[in-house]
C-alpha positions as CSV (number, residue, x, y, z in Angstrom):
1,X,47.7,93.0,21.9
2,X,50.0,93.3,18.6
3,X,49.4,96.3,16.7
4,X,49.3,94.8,13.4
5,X,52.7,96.1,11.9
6,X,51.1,99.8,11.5
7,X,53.9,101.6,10.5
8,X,55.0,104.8,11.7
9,X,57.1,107.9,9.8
10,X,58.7,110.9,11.2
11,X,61.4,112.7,8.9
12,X,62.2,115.3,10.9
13,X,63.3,115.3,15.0
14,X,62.5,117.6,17.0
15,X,65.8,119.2,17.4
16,X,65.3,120.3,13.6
17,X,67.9,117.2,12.5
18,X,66.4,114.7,9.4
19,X,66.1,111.1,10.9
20,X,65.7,110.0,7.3
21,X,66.5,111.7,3.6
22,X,63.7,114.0,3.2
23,X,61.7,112.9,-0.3
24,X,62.8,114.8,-3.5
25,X,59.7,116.9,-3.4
26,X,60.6,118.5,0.3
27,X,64.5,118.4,-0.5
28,X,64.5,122.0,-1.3
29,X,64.5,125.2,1.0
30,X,61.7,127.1,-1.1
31,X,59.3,123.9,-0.1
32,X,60.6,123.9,3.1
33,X,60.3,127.9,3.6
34,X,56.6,127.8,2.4
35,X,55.7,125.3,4.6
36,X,56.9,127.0,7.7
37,X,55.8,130.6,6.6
38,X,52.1,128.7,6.6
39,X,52.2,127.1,10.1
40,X,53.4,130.6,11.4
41,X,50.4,132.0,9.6
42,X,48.0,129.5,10.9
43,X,49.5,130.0,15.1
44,X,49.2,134.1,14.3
45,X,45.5,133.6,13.1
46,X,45.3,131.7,16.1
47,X,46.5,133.9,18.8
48,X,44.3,136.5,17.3
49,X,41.3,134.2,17.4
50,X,42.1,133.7,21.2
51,X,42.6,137.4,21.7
52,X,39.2,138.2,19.7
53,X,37.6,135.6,21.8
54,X,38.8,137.3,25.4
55,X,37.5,140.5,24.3
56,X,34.4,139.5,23.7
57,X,34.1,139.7,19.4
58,X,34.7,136.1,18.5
59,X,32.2,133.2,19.7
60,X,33.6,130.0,21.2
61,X,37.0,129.0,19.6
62,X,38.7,125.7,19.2
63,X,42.6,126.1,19.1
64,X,45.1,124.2,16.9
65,X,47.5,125.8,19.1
66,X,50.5,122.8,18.7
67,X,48.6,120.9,15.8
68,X,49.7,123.0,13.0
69,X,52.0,120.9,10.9
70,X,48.9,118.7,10.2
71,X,46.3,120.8,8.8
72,X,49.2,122.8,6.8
73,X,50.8,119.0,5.5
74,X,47.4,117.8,4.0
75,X,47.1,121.4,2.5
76,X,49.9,121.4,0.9
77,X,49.8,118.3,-1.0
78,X,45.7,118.1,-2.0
79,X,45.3,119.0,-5.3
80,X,42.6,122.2,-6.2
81,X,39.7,119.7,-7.2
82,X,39.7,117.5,-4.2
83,X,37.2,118.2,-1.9
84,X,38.3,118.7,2.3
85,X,35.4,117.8,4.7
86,X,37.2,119.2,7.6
87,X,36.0,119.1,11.7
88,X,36.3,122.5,13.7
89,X,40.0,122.4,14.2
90,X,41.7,122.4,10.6
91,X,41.7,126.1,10.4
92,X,45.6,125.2,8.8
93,X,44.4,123.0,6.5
94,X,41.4,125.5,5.0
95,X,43.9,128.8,5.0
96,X,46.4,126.7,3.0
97,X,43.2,125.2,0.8
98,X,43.1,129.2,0.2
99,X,40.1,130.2,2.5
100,X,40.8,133.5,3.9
101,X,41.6,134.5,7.7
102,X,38.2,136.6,7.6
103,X,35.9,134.4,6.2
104,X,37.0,131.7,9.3
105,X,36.5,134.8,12.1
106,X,32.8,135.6,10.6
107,X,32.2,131.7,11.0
108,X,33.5,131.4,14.2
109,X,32.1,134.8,14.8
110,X,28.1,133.6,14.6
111,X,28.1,134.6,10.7
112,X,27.3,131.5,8.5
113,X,28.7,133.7,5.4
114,X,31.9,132.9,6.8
115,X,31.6,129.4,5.2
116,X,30.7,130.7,1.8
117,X,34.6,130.1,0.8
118,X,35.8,132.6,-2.1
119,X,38.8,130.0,-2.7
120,X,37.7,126.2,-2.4
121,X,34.6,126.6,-3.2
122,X,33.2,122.9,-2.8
123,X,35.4,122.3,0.2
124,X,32.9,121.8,3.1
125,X,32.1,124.3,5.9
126,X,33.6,123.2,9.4
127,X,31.6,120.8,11.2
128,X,31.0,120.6,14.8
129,X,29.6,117.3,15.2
130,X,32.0,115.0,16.5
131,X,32.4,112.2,13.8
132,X,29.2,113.4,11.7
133,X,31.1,114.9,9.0
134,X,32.6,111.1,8.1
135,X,29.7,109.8,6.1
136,X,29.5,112.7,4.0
137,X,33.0,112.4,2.9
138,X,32.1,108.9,2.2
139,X,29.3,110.4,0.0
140,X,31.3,112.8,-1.8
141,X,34.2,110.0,-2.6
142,X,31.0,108.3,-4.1
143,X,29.9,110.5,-6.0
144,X,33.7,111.1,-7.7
145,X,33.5,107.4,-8.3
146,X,30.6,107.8,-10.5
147,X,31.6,110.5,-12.2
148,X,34.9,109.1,-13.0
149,X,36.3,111.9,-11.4
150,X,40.5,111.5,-10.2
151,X,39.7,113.4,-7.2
152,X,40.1,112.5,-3.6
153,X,37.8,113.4,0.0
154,X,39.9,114.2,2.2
155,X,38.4,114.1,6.3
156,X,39.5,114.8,9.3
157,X,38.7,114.3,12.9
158,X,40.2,113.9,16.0
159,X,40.7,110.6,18.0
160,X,37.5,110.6,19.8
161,X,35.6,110.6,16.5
162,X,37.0,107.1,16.1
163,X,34.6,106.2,19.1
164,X,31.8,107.1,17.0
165,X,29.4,105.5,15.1
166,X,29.8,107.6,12.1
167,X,32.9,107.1,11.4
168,X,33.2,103.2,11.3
169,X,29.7,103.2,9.4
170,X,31.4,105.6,7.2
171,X,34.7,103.5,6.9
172,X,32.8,100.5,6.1
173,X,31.5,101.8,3.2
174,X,34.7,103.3,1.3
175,X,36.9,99.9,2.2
176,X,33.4,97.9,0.9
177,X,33.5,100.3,-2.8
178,X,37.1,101.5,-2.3
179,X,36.2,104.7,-2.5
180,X,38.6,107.9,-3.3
181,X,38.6,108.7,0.1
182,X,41.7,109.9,2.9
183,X,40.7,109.8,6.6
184,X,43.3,111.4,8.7
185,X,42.9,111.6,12.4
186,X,44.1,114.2,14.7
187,X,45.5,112.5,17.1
188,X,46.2,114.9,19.8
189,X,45.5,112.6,23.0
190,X,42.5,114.0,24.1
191,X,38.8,113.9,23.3
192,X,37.3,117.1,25.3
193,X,38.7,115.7,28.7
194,X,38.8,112.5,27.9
195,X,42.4,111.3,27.6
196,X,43.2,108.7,24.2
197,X,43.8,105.9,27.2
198,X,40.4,105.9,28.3
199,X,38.6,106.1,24.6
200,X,39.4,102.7,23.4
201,X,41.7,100.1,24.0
202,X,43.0,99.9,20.5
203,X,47.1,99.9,20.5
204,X,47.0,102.4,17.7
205,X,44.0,104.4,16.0
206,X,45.1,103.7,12.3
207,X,44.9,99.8,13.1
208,X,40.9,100.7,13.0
209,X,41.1,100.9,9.0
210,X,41.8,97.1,8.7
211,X,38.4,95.6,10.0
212,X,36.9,98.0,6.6
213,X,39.3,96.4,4.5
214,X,42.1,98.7,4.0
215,X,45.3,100.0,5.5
216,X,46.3,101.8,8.0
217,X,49.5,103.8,9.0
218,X,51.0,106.5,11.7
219,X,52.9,109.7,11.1
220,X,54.6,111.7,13.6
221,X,51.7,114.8,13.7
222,X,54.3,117.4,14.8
223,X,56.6,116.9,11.2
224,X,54.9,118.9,8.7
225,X,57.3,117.1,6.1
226,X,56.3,113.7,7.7
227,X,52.6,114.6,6.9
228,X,52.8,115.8,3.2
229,X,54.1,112.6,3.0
230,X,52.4,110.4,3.8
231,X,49.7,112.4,3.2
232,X,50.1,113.0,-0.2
233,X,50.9,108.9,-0.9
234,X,47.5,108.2,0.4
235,X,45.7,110.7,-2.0
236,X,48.0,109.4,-4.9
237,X,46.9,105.5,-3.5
238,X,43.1,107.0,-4.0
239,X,43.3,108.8,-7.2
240,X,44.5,105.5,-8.8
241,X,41.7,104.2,-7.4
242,X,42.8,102.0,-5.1
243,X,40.8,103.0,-2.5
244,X,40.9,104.5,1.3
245,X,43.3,104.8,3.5
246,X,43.3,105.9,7.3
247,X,45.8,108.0,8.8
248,X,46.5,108.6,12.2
249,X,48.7,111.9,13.0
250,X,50.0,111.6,16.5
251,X,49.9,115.3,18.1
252,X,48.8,117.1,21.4
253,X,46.5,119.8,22.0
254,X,48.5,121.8,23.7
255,X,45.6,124.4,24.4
256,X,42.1,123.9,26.0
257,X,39.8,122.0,24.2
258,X,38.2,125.3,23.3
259,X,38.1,129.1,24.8
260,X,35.6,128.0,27.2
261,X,37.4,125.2,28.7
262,X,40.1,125.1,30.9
263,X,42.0,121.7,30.8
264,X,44.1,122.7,33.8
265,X,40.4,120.8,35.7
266,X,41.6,117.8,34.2
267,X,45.1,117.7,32.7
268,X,48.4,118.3,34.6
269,X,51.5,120.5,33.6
270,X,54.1,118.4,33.4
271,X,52.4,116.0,30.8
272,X,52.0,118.8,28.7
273,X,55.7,120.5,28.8
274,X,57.1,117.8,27.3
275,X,55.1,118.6,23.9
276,X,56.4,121.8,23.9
277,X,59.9,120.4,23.2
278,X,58.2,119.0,19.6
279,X,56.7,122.0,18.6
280,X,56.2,121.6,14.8
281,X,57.1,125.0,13.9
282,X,60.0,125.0,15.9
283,X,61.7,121.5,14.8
284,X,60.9,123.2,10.9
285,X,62.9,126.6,11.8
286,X,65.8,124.9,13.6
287,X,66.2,122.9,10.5
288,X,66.4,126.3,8.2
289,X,68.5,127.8,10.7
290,X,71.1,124.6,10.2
291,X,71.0,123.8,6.6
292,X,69.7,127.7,5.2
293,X,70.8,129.9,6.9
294,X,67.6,131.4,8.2
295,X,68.2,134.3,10.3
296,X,66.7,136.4,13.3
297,X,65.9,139.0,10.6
298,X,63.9,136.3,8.4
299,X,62.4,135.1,10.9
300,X,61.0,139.2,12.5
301,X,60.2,139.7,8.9
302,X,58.2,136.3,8.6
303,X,56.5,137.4,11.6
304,X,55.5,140.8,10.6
305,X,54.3,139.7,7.5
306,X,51.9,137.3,9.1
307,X,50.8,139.6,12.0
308,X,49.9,142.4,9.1
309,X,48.0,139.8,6.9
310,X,46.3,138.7,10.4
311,X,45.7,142.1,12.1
312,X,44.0,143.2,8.5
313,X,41.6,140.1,8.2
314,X,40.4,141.2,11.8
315,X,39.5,144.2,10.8
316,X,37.8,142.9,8.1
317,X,35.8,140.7,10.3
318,X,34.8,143.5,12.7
319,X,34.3,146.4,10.3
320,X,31.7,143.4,8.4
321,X,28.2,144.7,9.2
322,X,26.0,142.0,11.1
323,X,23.1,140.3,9.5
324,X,19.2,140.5,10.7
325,X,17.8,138.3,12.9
326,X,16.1,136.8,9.5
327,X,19.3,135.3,8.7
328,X,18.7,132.3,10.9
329,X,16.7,131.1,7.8
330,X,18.8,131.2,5.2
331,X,21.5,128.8,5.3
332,X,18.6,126.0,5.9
333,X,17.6,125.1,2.5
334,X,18.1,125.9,-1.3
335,X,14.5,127.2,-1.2
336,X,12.9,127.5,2.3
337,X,9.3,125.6,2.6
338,X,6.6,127.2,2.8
339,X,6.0,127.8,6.9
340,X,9.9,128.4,7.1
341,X,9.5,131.0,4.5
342,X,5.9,132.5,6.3
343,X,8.1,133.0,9.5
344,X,11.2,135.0,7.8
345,X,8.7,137.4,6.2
346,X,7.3,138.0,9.6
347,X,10.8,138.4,11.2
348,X,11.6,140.9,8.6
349,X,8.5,142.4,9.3
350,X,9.2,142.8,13.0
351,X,12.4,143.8,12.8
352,X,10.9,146.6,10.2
353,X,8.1,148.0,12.8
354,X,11.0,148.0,15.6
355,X,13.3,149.6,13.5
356,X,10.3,152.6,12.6
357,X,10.1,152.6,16.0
């Protein structure tokens, strides 16, 4: 089966050497230098996540461990008024969008105030549902089209959400209005435990755009330059209002599918070794290291930067005191209905006689 001329970038090898010129935008070392120093910040938030997690303080945690040139790439080239509608594993993307390191461990921590964003404020909270997130993106592109709004949705999900309903229902509808819409897929070769081979028998993900009427295209998922990119072509493509486009960003998950799985069940070693030799953040500091001179004391400073910013959001997630139990009502509705609202009061009450003792 052909797979309809989707085309394919990568800028940057994985030995840190350019494969093509690097666009204008990316041609300097200060670009280059801010985009690394954010996919070491988003790996050190996610060690610390992992470490929270195996000590018992942070609920169940999905890693980008491996996938952090993506969510950093569309980060850095979405404007302030666009809107990201992001699944549970753009952690880079939404502490680039400006959400802070704390915020993300109360969400993942059981705390809903976690998704009450002090930066992005209409960016939407993460979303668990495989695929479920898609028409709502589609919603939100809508309602910029009425407005007359030049902003863009941007969603992502991971290659099994393409198996979903959602997202083609959602598809169908921004290539049927051409809608200001991006859909970027995380392509990181497994669904859970499902492998990409087993999901579909598509050649490529991003040749899934063309039966809703629009295009298409690949980008290497471990070249954070690669992503901006492309990236940021396909929210210029929307702005102008020329409707959707469908990226797929070709990546591995090079940690479990979450801190309660352990893909060693159902994934051997050696396939994923061979990932490690692409590591995004490594191709990006081999590339300093050749054409800027970025040294071992940089790159000990860089780190110790990032580990302070990260050690100090921690704290501020475990010094945060816990909500009551009434809580579980209030991130339901703008104004709870009436038998909602009867049960909080007598939560509060009980909680009141217990604490009385």
């Amino acid at each position: 089966m052909s797979n309809l001329d989707i085309h394919h970038t990568t800028l940057l090898g994985p030995d840190g050497h350019p494969l093509a010129p690097l666009p204008a935008e990316f041609a300097n070392h200060e670009t280059i230098r801010d985009l690394y120093r954010h996919m070491v910040l988003a790996r050190t938030f996610d060690a610390k996540a992992v470490a929270l997690h195996g000590s018992g303080r942070l609920g169940t945690y999905a890693s980008l461990l491996g996938q952090e040139a993506v969510g950093v790439g569309i980060g850095h080239v979405m404007r302030p008024e666009d809107v990201l509608v992001p699944s549970f594993r753009e952690h880079a993307a939404q502490l680039r969008r400006g959400v802070r390191p704390e915020e993300l461990y109360l969400y993942w921590g059981g705390d809903e105030r976690g998704s009450a964003f002090a930066g992005p404020t209409q960016d939407f909270p993460v979303s668990a549902t495989v695929g479920g997130h898609a028409p709502h993106a589609a919603g939100v592109a809508l309602a910029f089209k009425l407005r007359g709004e030049a902003r863009v949705a941007v969603c992502v999900f991971g290659d099994g959400a393409t198996s979903k309903g959602d997202v083609y229902e959602a598809m169908n509808v921004a290539g049927l209005w051409q809608l200001p819409v991006v859909f970027i897929v995380t392509n990181n070769q497994w669904a859970l435990s499902t492998p990409r081979r087993e999901q579909t028998a598509a050649t490529t993900l991003a040749q899934k755009a063309v039966a809703a009427g629009f295009e298409g295209e690949q980008v290497d998922g471990n070249d954070v330059i690669a992503v901006a990119k492309v990236v940021g072509e396909a929210l210029a493509h929307a702005r102008s209002g020329n409707g959707p486009r469908l990226i797929e960003c070709l990546t591995y998950r090079l940690a479990d599918h979450t801190t309660v799985d352990d893909a060693a069940r159902y994934r051997d070693e050696s396939e994923v070794t061979p990932w490690w030799e692409k590591d995004p953040i490594a191709r990006v500091r081999l590339y300093l290291s050749a054409t800027a001179g970025w040294s071992d004391q940089q790159e000990k400073a860089l780190l110790d930067e990032c580990g302070t910013l990260i050690e100090r959001a921690a704290e501020a997630y475990l010094a945060t005191p816990p909500q009551g139990p009434e809580a579980m009502f209030d991130h339901l509705y703008g104004k709870l209905p009436a038998d909602l609202a009867a049960q909080r009061d007598e939560v509060v009450a009980a909680t009141k006689n217990r604490a009385d003792g």
